[in-house]
C-alpha positions as CSV (number, residue, x, y, z in Angstrom):
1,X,119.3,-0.2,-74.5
2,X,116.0,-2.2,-75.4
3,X,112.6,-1.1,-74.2
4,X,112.2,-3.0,-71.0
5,X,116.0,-1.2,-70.1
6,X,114.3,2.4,-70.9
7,X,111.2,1.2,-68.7
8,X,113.3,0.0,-65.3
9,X,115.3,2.9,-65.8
10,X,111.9,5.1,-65.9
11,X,110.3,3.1,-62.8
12,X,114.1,3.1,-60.7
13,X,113.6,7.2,-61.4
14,X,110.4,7.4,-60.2
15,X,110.5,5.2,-57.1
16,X,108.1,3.0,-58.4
17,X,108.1,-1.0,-57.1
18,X,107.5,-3.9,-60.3
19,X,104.6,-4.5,-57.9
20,X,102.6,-1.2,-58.3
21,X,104.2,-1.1,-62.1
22,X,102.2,-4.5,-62.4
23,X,99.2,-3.1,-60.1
24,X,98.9,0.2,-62.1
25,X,99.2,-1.2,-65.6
26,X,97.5,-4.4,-65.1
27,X,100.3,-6.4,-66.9
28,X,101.2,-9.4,-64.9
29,X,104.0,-9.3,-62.6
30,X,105.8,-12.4,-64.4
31,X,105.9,-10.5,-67.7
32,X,107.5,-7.6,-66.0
33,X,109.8,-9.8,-64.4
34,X,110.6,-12.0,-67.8
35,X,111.6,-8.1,-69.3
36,X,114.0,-7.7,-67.1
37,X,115.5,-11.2,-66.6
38,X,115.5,-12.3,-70.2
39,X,115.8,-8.6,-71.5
40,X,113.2,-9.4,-73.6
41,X,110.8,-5.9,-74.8
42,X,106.8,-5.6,-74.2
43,X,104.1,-6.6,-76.8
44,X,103.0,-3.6,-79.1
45,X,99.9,-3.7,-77.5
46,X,101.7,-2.8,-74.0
47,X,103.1,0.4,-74.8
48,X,100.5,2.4,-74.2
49,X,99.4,1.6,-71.2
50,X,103.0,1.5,-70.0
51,X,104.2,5.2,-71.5
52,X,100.8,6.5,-69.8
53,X,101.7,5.0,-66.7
54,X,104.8,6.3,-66.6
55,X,104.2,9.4,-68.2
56,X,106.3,9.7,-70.8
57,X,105.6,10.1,-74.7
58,X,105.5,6.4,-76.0
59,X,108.8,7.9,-78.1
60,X,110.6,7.5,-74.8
61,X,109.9,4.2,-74.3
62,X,111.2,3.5,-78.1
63,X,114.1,5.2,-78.4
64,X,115.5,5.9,-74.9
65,X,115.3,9.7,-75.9
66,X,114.1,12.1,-73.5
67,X,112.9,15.9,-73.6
68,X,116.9,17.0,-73.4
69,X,117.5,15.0,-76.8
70,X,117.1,17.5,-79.9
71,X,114.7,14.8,-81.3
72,X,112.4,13.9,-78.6
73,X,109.2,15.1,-78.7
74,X,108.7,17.4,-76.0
75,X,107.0,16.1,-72.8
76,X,105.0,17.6,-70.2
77,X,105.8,16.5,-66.8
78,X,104.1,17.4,-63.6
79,X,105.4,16.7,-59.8
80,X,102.8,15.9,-57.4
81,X,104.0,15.9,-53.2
82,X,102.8,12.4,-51.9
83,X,99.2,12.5,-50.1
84,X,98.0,15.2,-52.1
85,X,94.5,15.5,-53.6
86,X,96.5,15.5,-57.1
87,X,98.1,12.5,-57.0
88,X,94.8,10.9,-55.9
89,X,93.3,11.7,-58.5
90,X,95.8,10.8,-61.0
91,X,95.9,7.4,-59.0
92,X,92.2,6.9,-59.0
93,X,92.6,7.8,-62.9
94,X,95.2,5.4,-63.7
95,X,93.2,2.9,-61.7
96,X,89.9,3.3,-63.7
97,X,88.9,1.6,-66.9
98,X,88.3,2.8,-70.6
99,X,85.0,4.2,-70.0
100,X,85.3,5.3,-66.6
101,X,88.6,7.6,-67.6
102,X,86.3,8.5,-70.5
103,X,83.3,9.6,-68.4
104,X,85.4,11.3,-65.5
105,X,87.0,13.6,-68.7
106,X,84.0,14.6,-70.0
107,X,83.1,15.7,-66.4
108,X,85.7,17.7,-66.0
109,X,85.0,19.3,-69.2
110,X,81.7,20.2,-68.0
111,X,83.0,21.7,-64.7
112,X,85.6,23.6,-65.6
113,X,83.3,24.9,-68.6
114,X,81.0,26.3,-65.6
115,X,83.6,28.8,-64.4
């Protein structure tokens, strides 16, 4: 399987459209589309941004190996009930710039430090 194989398979298990992949990632949807019908992988610079997305360790999206393989590095994953403040937030987070992710961190470092 090549990359963009691993990544439809990942977005067909998570119910997620090539629309909000596109909207959530900020890769265009004709890219997402050429993956699929030319089977043609993702720049370097993509897999980030798309393993984040998807949550999965970049390793995933390399080698097709998930968290039951021997090999795979081992992967947290977290299920979040739709309309909950959780998956807001990891929404809004996905959503946000760089910086903004950057400054929302260090504020919730300094609030959970006030406990």
């Amino acid at each position: 399987m090549t990359i963009s194989d691993h990544i439809f398979q990942l977005l067909k298990e998570r119910g997620m459209s090539q629309k909000e992949f596109s909207e959530a990632t900020g890769i265009a949807q004709g890219a997402i589309s050429d993956w699929k019908r030319k089977r043609t992988n993702p720049s370097a610079d993509k897999i980030l941004i798309i393993s984040e997305t998807l949550g999965v360790d970049p390793s995933v999206l390399l080698s097709g190996k998930t968290t039951e393989s021997k090999k795979a590095k081992s992967t947290d994953y977290m299920i979040l009930s739709s309309g909950s403040e959780e998956k807001f937030l990891v929404e809004t987070y996905q959503d946000m710039d760089v910086d903004s992710r950057k400054r929302l961190m260090e504020y919730a470092k300094r609030l959970s430090n006030e406990k």
